[in-house]
C-alpha positions as a Markdown table, in Angstrom:
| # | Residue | x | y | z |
|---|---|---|---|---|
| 1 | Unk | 4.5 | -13.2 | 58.9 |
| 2 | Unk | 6.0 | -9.6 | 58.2 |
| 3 | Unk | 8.4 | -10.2 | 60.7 |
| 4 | Unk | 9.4 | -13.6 | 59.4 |
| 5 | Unk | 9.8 | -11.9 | 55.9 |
| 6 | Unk | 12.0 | -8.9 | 57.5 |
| 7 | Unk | 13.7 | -11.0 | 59.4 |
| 8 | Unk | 15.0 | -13.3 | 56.6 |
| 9 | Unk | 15.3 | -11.0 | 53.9 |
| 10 | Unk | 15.6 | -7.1 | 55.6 |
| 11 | Unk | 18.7 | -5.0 | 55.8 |
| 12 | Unk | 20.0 | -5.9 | 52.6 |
| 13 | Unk | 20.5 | -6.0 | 48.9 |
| 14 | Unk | 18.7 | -8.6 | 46.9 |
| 15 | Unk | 18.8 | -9.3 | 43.3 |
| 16 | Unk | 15.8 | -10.9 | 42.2 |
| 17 | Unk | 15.1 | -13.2 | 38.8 |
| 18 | Unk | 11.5 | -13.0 | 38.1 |
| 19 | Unk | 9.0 | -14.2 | 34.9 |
| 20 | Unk | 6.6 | -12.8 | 33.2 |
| 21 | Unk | 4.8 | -16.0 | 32.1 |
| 22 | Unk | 2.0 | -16.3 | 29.5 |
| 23 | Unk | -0.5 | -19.3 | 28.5 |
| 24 | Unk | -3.5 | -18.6 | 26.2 |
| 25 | Unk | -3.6 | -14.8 | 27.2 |
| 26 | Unk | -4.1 | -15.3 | 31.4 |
| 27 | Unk | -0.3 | -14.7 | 33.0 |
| 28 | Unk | 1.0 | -16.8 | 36.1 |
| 29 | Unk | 1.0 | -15.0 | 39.5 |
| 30 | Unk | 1.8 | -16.3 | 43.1 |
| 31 | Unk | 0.1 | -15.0 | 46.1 |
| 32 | Unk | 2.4 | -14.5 | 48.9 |
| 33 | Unk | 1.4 | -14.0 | 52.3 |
| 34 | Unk | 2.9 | -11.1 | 54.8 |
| 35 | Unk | 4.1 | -9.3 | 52.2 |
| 36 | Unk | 1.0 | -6.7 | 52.7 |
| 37 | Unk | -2.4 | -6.6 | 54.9 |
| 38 | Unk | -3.7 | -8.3 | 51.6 |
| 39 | Unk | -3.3 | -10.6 | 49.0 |
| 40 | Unk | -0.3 | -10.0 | 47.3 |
| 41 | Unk | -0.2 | -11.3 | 43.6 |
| 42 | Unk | 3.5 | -11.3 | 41.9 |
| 43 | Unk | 5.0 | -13.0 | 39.4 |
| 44 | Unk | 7.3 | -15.9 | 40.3 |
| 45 | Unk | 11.0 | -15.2 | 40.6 |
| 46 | Unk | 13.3 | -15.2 | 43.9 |
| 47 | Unk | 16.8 | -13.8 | 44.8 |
| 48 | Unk | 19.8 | -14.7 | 42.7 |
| 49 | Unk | 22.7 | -16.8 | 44.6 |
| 50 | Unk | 26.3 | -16.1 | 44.3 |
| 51 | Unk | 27.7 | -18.0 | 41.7 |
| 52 | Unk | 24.3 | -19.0 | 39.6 |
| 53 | Unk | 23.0 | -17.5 | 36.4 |
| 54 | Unk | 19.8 | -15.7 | 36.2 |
| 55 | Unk | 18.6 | -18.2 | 33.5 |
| 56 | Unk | 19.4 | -20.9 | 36.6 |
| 57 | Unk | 17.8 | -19.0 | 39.3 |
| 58 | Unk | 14.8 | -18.4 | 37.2 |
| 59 | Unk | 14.2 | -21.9 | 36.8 |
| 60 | Unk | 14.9 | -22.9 | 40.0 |
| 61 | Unk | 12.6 | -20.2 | 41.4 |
| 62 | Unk | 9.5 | -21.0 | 38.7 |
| 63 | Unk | 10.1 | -24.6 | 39.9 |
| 64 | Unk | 9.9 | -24.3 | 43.4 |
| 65 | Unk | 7.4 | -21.7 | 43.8 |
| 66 | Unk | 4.9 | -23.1 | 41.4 |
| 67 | Unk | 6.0 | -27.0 | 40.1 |
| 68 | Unk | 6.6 | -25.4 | 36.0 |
| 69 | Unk | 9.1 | -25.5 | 34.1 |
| 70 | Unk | 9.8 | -23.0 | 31.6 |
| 71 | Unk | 12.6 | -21.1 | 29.2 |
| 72 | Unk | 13.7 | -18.2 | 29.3 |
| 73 | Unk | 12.9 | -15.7 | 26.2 |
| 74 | Unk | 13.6 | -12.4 | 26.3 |
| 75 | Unk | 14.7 | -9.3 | 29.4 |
| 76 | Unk | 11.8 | -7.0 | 29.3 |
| 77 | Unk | 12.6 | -4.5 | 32.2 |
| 78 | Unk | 14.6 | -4.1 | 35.8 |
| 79 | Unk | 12.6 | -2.4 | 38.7 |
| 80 | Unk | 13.8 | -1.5 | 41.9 |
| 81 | Unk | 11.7 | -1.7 | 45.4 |
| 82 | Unk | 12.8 | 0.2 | 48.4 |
| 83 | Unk | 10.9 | 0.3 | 51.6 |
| 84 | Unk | 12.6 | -0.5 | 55.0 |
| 85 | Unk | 13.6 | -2.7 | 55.9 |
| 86 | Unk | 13.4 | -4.7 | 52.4 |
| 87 | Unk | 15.1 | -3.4 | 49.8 |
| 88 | Unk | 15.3 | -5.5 | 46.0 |
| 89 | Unk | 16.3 | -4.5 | 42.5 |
| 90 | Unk | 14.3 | -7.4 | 39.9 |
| 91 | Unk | 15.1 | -8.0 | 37.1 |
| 92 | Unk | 12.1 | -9.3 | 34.3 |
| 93 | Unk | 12.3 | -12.1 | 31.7 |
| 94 | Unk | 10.1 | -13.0 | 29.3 |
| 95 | Unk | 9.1 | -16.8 | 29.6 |
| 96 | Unk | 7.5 | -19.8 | 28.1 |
| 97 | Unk | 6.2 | -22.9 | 29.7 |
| 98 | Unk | 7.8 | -26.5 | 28.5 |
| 99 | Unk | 6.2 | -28.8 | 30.8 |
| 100 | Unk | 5.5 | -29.5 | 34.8 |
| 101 | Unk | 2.3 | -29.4 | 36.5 |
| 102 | Unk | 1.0 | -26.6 | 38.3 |
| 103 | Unk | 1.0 | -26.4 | 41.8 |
| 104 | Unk | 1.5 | -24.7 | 45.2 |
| 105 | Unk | 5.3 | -24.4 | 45.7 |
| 106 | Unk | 7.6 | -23.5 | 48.4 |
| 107 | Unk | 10.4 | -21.1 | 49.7 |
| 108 | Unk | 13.3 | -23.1 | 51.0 |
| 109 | Unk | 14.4 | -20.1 | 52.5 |
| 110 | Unk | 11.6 | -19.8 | 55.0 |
| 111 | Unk | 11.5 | -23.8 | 55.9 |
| 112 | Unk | 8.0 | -24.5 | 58.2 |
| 113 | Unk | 6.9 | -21.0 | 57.9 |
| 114 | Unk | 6.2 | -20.6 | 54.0 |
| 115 | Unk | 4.4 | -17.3 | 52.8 |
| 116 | Unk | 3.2 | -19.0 | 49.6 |
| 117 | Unk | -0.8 | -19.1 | 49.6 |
| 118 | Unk | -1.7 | -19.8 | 46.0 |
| 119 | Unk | -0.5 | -19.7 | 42.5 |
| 120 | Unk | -3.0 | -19.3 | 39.5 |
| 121 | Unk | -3.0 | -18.4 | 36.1 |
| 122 | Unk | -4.9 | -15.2 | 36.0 |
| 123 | Unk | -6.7 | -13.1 | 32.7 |
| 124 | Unk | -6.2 | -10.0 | 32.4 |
| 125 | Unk | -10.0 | -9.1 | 33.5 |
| 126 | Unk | -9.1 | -11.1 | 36.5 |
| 127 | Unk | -6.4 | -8.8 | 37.3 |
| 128 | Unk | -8.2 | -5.5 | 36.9 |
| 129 | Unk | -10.3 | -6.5 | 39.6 |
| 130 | Unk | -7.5 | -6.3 | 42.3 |
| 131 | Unk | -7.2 | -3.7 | 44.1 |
| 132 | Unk | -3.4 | -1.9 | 43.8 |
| 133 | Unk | -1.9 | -3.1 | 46.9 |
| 134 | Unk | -2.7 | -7.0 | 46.1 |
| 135 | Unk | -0.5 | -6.9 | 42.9 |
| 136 | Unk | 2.9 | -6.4 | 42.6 |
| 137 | Unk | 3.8 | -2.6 | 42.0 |
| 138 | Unk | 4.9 | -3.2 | 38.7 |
| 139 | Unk | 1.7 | -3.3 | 36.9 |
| 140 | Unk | 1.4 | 0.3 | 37.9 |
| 141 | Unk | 3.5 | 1.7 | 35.3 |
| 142 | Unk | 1.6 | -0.3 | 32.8 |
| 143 | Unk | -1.5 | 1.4 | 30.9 |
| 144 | Unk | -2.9 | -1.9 | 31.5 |
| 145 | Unk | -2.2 | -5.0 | 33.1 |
| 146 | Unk | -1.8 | -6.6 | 29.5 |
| 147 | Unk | 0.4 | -4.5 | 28.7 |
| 148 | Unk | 3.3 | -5.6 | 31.1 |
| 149 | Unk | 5.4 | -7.7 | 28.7 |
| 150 | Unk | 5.5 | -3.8 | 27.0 |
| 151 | Unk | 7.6 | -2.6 | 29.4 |
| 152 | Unk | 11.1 | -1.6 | 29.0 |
| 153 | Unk | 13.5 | 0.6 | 30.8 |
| 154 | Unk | 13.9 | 0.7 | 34.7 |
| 155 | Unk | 11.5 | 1.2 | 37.6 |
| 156 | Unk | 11.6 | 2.6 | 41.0 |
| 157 | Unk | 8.4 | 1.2 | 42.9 |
């Protein structure tokens, strides 16, 4: 599946639109598959296409990948991931949830081969449990995993 994922998305740029979403104190994650030997948990978000907003890809991408819709609220912080053959600068909104039901999306991108394993609304004990490498890098530079929508500035992971 690493392959699939290189294949598709290596050897480039790619600006991604991802949320930090929030419902009675757990945050939404999505586990993708091939991204490590592990689970990886991240928040939803995907890469920005010419000509469409970031407000617009967020959506799309919350939509897809887990069936919610939501608004946009606030930028909270930028981080950029570098590791060859990917290489991604994200940038992070806060979000809310209006309405949809949650579910087990999809990357059109990838068509039969989707990476998408699960997506769950996670407390923050939850998340301490994980190990490092089954979260997204991001809630490294946070004291604590509730303590991501604190984070301002720019990240190199």
């Amino acid at each position: 599946m690493a392959n699939l994922v290189h294949q598709i998305f290596g050897n480039q740029l790619r600006l991604r639109i991802c949320g930090i979403c929030l419902v009675e104190n757990k945050i939404l994650l999505v586990n993708h598959n091939g991204l490590t030997q592990t689970n990886f948990w991240a928040p939803p978000g995907g890469g920005l296409q010419f000509g469409e907003s970031a407000e617009s890809c967020l959506k799309r991408e919350f939509l897809e990948e887990t069936g919610l819709d939501i608004e946009i609220r606030d930028f909270l912080f930028a981080c950029e991931f570098i590791h060859s053959p990917l290489h991604a600068v994200e940038l992070f909104f806060l979000t809310s949830l209006k309405g949809g039901v949650l579910r087990k999306g999809h990357d059109p991108e990838l068509g039969n081969q989707q990476i998408i394993r699960d997506v769950k609304f996670f407390s923050w004990t939850e998340i301490e449990r994980l190990q490092p490498e089954e979260l997204h890098g991001i809630f490294t530079k946070a004291a604590k995993p509730s303590k991501i929508v604190g984070l301002r500035g720019y990240f190199k992971l």
